[in-house]
C-alpha positions as CSV (number, residue, x, y, z in Angstrom):
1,X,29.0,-4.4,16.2
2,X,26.2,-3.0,18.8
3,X,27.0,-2.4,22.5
4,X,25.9,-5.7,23.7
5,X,28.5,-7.5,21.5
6,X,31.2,-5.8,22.6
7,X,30.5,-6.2,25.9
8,X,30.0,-9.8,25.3
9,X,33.3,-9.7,23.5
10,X,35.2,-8.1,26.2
11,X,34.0,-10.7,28.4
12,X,35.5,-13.3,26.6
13,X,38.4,-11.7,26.1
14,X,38.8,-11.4,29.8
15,X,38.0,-14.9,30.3
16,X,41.0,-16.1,27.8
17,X,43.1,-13.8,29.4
18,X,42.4,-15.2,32.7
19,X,42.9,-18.6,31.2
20,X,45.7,-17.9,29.4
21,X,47.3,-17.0,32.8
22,X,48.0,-13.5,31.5
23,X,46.4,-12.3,35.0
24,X,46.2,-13.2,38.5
25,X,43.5,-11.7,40.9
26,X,42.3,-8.4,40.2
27,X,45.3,-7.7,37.2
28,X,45.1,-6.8,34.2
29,X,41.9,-4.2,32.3
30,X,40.8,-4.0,29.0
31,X,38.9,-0.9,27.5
32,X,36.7,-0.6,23.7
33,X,36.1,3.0,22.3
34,X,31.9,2.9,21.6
35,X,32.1,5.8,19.4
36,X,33.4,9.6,19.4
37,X,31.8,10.3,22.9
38,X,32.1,7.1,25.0
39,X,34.6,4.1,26.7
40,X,33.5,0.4,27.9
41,X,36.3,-0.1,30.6
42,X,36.3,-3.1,32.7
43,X,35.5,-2.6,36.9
44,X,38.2,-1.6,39.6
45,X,39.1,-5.0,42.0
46,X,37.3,-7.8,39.5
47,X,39.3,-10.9,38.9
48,X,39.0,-11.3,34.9
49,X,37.2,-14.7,35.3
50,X,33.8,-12.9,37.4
51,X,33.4,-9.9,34.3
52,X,30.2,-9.9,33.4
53,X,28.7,-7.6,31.1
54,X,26.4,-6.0,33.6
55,X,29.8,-4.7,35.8
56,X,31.3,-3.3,32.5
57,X,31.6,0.8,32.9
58,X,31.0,3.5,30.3
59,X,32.5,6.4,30.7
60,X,33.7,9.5,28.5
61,X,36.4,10.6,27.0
62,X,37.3,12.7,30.2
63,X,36.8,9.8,32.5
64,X,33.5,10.6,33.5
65,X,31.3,7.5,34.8
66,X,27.9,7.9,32.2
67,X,27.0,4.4,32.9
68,X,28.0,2.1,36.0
69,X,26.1,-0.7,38.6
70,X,26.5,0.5,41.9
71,X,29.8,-0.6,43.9
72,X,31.5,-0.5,40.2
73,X,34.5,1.9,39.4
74,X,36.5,2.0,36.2
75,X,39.6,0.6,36.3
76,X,42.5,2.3,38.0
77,X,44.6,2.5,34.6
78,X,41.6,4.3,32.7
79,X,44.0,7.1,32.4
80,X,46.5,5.2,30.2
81,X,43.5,3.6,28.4
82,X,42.4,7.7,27.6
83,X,46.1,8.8,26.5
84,X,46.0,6.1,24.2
85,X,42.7,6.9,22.7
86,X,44.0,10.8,23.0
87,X,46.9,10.0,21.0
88,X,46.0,8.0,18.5
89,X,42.7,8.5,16.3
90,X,43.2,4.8,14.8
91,X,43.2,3.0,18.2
92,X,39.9,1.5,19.0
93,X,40.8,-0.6,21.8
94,X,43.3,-1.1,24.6
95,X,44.5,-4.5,26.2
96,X,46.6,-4.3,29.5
97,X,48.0,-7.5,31.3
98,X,50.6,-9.4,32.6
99,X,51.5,-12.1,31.0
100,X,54.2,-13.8,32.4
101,X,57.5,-14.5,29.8
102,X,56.8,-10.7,28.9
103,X,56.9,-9.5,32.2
104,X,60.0,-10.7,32.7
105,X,61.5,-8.8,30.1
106,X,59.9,-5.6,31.2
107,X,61.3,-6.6,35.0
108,X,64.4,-7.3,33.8
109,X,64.6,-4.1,31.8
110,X,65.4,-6.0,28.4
111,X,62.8,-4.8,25.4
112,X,61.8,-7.2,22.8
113,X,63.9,-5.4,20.1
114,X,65.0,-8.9,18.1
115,X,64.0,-9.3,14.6
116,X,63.9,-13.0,14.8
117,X,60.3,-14.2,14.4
118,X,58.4,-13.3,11.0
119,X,54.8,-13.1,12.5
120,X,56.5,-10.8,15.8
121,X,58.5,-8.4,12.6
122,X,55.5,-8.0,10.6
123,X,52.7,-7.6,13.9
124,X,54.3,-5.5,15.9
125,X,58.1,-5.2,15.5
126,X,60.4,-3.9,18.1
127,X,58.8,-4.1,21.1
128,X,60.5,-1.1,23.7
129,X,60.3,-1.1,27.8
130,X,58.8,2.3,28.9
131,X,60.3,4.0,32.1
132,X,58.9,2.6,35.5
133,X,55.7,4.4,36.4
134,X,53.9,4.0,39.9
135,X,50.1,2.1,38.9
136,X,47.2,4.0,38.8
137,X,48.5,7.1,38.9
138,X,49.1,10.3,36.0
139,X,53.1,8.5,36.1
140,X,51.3,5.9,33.5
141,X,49.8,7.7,31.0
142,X,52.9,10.4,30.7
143,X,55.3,7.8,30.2
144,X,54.0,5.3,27.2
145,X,52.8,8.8,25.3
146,X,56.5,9.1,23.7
147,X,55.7,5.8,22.7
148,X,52.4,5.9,21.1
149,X,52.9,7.4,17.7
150,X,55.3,4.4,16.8
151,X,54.4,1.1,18.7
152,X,51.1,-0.6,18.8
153,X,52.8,-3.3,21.9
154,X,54.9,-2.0,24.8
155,X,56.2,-3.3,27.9
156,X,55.7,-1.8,31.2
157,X,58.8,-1.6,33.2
158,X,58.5,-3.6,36.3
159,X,54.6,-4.0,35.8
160,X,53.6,-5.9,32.2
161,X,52.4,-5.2,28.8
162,X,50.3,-2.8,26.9
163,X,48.8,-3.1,23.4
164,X,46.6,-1.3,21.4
165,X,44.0,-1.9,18.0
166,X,41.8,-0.6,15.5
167,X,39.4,-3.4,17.4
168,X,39.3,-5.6,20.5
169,X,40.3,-8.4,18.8
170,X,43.7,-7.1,17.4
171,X,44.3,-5.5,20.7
172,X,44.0,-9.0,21.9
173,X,46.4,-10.7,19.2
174,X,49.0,-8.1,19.4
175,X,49.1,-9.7,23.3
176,X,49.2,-12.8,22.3
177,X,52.1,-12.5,19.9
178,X,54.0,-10.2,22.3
179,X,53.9,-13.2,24.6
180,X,54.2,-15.6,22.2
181,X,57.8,-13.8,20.8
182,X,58.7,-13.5,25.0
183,X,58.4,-17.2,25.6
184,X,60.5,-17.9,21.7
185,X,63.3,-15.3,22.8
186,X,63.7,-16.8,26.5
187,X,64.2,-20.2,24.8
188,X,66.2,-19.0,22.0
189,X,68.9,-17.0,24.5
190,X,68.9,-20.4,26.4
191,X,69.9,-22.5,23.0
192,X,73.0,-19.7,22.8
193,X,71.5,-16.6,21.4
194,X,69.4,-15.2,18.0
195,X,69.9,-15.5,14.8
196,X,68.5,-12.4,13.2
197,X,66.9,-12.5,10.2
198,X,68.8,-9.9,7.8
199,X,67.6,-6.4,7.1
200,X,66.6,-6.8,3.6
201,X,64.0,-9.1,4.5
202,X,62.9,-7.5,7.6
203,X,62.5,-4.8,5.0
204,X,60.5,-7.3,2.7
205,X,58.2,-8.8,5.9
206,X,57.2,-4.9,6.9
207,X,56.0,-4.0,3.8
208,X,53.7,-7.5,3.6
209,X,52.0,-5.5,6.1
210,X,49.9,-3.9,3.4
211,X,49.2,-6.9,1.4
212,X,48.0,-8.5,4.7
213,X,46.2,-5.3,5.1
214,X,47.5,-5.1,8.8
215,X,46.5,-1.8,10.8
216,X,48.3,0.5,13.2
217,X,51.9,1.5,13.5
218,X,55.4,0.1,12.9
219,X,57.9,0.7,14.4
220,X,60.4,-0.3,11.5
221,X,64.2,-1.7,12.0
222,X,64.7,0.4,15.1
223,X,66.7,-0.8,18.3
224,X,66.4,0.3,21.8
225,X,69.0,0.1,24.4
């Protein structure tokens, strides 16, 4: 995919995520790695709905601006988009947004850690809540790095969600089933709790992962507190 795709792409991925109600004014930043030497990050103070490929930014992999219209900034999370990209040689994209069932586990300090929807198991697992981390700032980045190597979806204590992909588009879906599994779990604690589905087949689901051919990391039957 050439660079005017993927701007296109991260356009509408914006868009949906603006329309999914995942963001509200300015929230939310999305980021593709171009190739070994360069970032497309999404503008500083740009509601979702108004990106335009033009306002996109390139940068490099230190966060230097190489490409930018003037009054456009990167985003102030570009650092946590970089750690990820530091961290992990698979990751080719980085989603960050707020989407609201989700949130609410990460404000309320409770991590998606229930093995109780097949397609959450076999996406993205156990989902954990990283320590709270003041926006914008080096806090960010330090504080998801313990947990890069193992999770590919994380929630961000008090603030939202983070996910991660080979491409865009499974950055994007990881979202979208991290939201999908907040909304299940909030009605399934409401019915009277989970029913989990046992270990053996947890165990069975994981390893479909290869057959499905399904990139990035797993977290495994792991529980967080």
């Amino acid at each position: 995919m050439n660079e005017t795709l993927i701007k296109e792409q991260i356009c509408d991925i914006c868009m949906k995520m603006w329309q999914l109600g995942w963001v509200a004014s300015n929230d939310g930043n999305v980021s593709v790695k171009l190739n070994d030497r360069y970032i497309l990050v999404t503008p500083s103070g740009i509601s979702k709905a108004f990106i335009t490929p033009e306002k996109l930014v390139k940068i490099d992999l230190n966060g230097k601006i190489i490409e930018a219209n003037p009054g456009c900034k990167p985003s102030g999370e570009t650092r946590m988009h970089l750690r990820c990209y530091e961290n992990r040689d698979d990751v080719g994209a980085v989603v960050h947004a707020h989407p609201p069932a989700a949130t609410a586990y990460a404000v309320a300090n409770k991590p998606l850690d229930e093995y109780t929807v097949i397609e959450a198991v076999m996406s993205i697992g156990s989902v954990p809540v990283v320590p709270y981390a003041n926006p914008s700032t080096d806090e960010v980045p330090e504080v998801i790095t313990p947990y890069l190597q193992e999770h590919d979806a994380m929630l961000l204590k008090n603030h939202g969600a983070l996910t991660v992909g080979t491409d865009l588009l499974t950055a994007f879906h990881r979202m979208e089933t991290l939201e999908q599994f907040a909304k299940i779990s909030l009605n399934v604690h409401l019915l009277g709790g989970a029913k989990e589905i046992p270990r053996e087949n947890i165990e069975k689901l994981i390893e479909l992962r290869k057959q499905y051919r399904l990139t990035g990391r797993h977290p495994g039957y792991k529980k967080y507190s």
